[in-house]
Steps between C-alpha positions, in 0.01 A plus 500: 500500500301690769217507283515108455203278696752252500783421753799527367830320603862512355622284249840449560678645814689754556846561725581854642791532706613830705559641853249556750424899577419438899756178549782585235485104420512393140224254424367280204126512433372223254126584428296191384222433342228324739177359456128706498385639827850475695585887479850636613665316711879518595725220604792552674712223355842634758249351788466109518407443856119631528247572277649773253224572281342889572192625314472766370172609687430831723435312805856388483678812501668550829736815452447806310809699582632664154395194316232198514613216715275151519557185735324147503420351816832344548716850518622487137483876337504623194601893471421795231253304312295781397681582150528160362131498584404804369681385162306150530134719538576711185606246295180242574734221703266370710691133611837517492783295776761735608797279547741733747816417694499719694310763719449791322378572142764668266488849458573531163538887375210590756212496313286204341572537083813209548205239641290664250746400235598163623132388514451642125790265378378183718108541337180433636289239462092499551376228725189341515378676813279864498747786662299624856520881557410649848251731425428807712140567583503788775764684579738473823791674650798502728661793665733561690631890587511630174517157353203377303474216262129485302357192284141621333336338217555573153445348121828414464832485682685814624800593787573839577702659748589845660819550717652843638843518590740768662777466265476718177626239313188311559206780641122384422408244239197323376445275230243250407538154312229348243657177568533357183793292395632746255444814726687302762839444316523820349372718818573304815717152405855771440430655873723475763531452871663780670623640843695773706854487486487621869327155583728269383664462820259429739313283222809285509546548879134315504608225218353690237643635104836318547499450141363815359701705261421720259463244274192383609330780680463857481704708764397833614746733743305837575358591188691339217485138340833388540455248246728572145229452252256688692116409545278274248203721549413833693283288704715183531478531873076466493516259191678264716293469833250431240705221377538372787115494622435295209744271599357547906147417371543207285579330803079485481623217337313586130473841355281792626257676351405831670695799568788494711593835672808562705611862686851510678451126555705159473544169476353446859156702447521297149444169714286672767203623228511096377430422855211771519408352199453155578365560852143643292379235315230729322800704397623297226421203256786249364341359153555403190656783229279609246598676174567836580293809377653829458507739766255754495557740799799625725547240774350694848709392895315637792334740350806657342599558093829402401673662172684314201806383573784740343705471196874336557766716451811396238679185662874626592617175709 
């Protein structure tokens, strides 16, 4: 559907339920579908006392420790929104009601193919509205140490990433996305989250990965994957922190077109480039989505030439 003009909504709902990877609270999410030109937008239905809707929008976002966190004016949050996201970008949901009771989005296995899946069996529906895309017309940048996040113009839509690690079982990686919907589920979608197993207790000293397990994210101690079934790529580590930019930038609120570039960075230079962004008018253009023309040259970020993304290893989890 990313190739549609058309906004697309759901058309039937959909009910996820499963424990929270930062709060270790089981939650319900109902997704809806909602009319043309509403967007994301999460309501916390556990919270009756204040205003408990929260879009999904960048200038919302008001943590970005491990995961994605977004408030409305009255205090309500909404936490680790960036995979459910990410799935709702890739699949062409552009106006959906996340129905959620509590504060934290389920984890799932750790990666975004279970949304993926759940929005596949609810359907989408085209809407009588023209999709917007945020379209990059000069490049900017963030950077912070040896953190840099890049968006640069391009014919079509492309996230790639570059992250360097200590840990053998991780070491350099780089991969690059043609974000298509089919290129999504088969190279990014089956990613997981991961982490040190030598974090875990100050994570949870700070209220953080209470409900992590190996079930839903990938644990590394030293340099081996604790994890039974192993890894679901050689670069599963890279394929997800492009996951979850995708999920980071469609809080643009419609999809991008340019080239999003990310070394050894997360989900809070993810949200700083958007406010770059939209602090340089002449930067950007939000219109209507045109039919798409094929891509004709390797997408260029500050001057630099990024290579194919790799081929997946055999799936062993």
């Amino acid at each position: 559907m990313l190739t549609s003009t058309s906004q697309h909504t759901l058309k039937s709902s959909l009910t996820l339920i499963g424990v929270g990877l930062h709060s270790g609270i089981n939650t319900v999410i109902t997704v809806e579908p909602a009319p043309a030109s509403t967007g994301i937008v999460f309501i916390r239905t556990d919270i009756k006392d204040r205003d408990n809707a929260v879009p999904a929008k960048w200038d919302h976002v008001v943590d970005t420790r491990l995961c994605t966190v977004l408030a409305n004016k009255a205090g309500v949050t909404v936490s680790t929104v960036e995979h459910l996201l990410s799935a709702c970008a890739a699949m062409g949901l552009d106006n959906a009601v996340v129905q959620i009771d509590g504060p934290e989005v389920p984890i799932m296995d750790g990666s975004a193919q279970k949304f993926v899946a759940a929005i596949e069996r609810a359907g989408l529906t085209k809407q009588r509205a023209a999709r917007k895309v945020l379209r990059i017309k000069k490049t900017v940048s963030y950077q912070e140490g040896e953190k840099e996040v890049f968006l640069s113009p391009a014919d079509s839509q492309y996230f790639g990433f570059e992250i360097s690690f200590p840990s053998p079982a991780i070491g350099r990686q780089k991969f690059t996305l043609h974000f298509k919907e089919d290129n999504y589920r088969a190279d990014v979608a089956p990613a997981r989250t991961f982490g040190f197993l030598h974090e875990v207790e100050a994570l949870r000293k700070m209220g953080l990965a209470r409900g992590g397990s190996l079930d839903n994210a990938i644990v590394i101690d030293g340099d081996k994957v604790l994890n039974p079934g192993g890894l679901r790529f050689k670069t599963e580590f890279v394929r997800h922190k492009v996951l979850d930019a995708i999920g980071d930038l469609y809080l643009a609120g419609c999809q991008l077109f340019g080239h999003y570039h990310g070394v050894k960075a997360g989900h809070a230079m993810n949200n700083k480039i958007l406010h770059v962004l939209f602090s340089q008018p002449d930067a950007f253009e939000i219109v209507d989505m045109v039919p798409q023309a094929a891509p004709h040259r390797q997408p260029v970020a500050a001057g630099r030439v990024y290579g194919e993304a790799e081929l997946p290893v055999a799936v062993t989890a």
